[in-house]
Residue, then its C-alpha position, 0 to 999 in steps of 0.5 A: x500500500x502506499x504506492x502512490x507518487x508522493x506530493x514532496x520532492x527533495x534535492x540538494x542545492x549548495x543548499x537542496x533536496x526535495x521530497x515527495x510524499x503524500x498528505x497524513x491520512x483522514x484516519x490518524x484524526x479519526x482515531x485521535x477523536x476515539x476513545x482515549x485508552x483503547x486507542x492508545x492501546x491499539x495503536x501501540x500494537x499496530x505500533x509494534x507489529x509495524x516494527x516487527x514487520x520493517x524487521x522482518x523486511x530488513x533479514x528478508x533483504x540480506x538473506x535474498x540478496x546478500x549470498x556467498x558469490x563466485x565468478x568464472x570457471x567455479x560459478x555453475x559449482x555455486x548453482x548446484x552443479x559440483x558432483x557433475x562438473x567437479x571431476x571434468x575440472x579436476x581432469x582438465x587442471x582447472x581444480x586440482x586439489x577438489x573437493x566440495x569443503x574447498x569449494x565452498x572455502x573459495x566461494x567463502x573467500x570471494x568478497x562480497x560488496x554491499x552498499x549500506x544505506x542511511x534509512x532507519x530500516x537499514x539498521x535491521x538489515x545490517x544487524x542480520x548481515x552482521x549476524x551472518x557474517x558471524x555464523x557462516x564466516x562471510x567475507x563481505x565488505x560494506x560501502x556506507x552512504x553516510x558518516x551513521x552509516x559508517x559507524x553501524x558498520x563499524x558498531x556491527x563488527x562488518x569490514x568498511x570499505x570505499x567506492x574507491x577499493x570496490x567501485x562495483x557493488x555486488x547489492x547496496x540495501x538503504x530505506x526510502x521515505x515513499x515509493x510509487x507504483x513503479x518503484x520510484x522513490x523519494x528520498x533524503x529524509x536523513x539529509x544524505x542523499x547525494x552519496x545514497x544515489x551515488x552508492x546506489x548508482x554503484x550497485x548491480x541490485x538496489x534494495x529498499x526496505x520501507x514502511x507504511x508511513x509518509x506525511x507532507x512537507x513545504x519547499x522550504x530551507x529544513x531547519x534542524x530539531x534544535x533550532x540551531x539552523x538548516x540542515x548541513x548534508x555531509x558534503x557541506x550543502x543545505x537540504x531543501x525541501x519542496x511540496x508538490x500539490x499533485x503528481x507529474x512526471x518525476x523524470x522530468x522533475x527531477x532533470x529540471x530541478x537538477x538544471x537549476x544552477x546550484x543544485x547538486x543533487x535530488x532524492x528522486x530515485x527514478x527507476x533504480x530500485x530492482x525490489x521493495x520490501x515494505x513492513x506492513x502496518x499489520x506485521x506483513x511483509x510485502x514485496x514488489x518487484x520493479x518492472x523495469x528490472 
């Protein structure tokens, strides 16, 4: 549910970012109007299983696209194939010293890159990713996208590294504020989103885990929560944020509002995202899949 286009659009600017997201449903007042305690008690456990489910929708992400990989003559081992194709190996000299022990050591031993992304989600799926890494022995090494990004990794025990080192990331996993029915996205809610899309952009899978809320914004200069002035990005640019009154075409958005002298980038994600995996209000967990993947 949710998939609507949201009405805010984010961008960076020496000082932007934009934001689409829809208006607070009718149904919020409603509850606030009802009955004091058994609303309250409601909404705690909607509240939980709300969690429970972005949990759940965070280990679903790293056990289906964070796996052991191996490339070249071994990969159709990887597939199922060892007792068919390890003798011919061994024949032809390609795996002298076989064995499926070994296979899965050398398997183990090729990194695995994944790019770990800002979002309040994300924390789940790097606590599975950590716990993974613990209990099968993975080398899997991690590019974040912000400075907490980076610190969650380190706080995990994962292996940091940078574009620099792995400028091809085999998944990068990161939260979004909306999503429409195309899986495009708005993002930029923790103020990073111009390293979001680059690591993104690295990425041979992008994987988002979202929930089911959203609320509505201004196209105004974001201002932090202790009143101690706008927003800084970690590249030292301002956050702006933007309200769209109905949906458009977010491509065309999204190149115009990066045409403005100044912007840097926009949290408009436009078809990069391979599959969503949203933690219901119910403690479901939906997925879908982008057509254009």
């Amino acid at each position: 549910q949710h998939l609507t286009p949201y009405k805010r659009v984010k961008y960076e600017h020496s000082a932007c970012a934009g934001f689409l997201r829809r208006p607070a449903s009718l149904g919020r007042k409603i509850f606030a109007e009802g009955h004091v305690f058994s609303c309250r008690r409601f909404c705690c456990r909607r509240r939980t299983m709300a969690e429970n489910a972005k949990k759940l929708a965070g280990y679903a992400a790293v056990d289906n696209h964070v796996q052991s990989t191996c490339s070249g003559p071994l990969e159709p081992l990887v597939r199922g194939q060892v007792s068919a194709e390890l003798q011919t190996l061994t024949q032809l000299g390609l795996f002298p010293a076989a064995s499926s022990s070994r296979i899965h050591a050398l398997v183990r031993a090729n990194n695995h890159a994944v790019g770990v992304g800002s979002g309040t989600t994300v924390v789940y799926a790097v606590d599975r990713l950590a716990e993974r890494v613990r209990q099968e022995k993975l080398n899997i090494v991690c590019v974040p996208t912000s400075f907490q990004a980076r610190q969650l990794i380190l706080q995990n025990g994962l292996t940091l590294t940078d574009l620099d080192r792995h400028p091809e990331l085999d998944v990068a996993i990161d939260g979004a504020d909306e999503v429409d029915a195309d899986l495009n996205l708005i993002k930029g809610g923790g103020g990073c989103l111009t390293q979001e899309k680059i690591v993104a952009g690295c990425a041979k899978r992008f994987i988002v885990i979202a929930d089911y809320s959203c609320d509505n914004v201004c196209r105004v200069i974001r201002i932090s929560d202790s009143d101690q002035g706008p927003v800084v990005t970690d590249n030292s640019n301002f956050i702006l944020d933007w309200k769209f009154d109905r949906d458009h075409n977010w491509k065309e958005v999204n190149t115009a509002i990066k045409m403005i002298p100044g912007v840097v980038e926009t949290g408009l994600f436009i078809g990069m995202a391979a599959r969503v995996y949203f933690g219901m209000q119910d403690g479901s967990v939906k997925i879908k899949d982008s057509p254009h993947h």
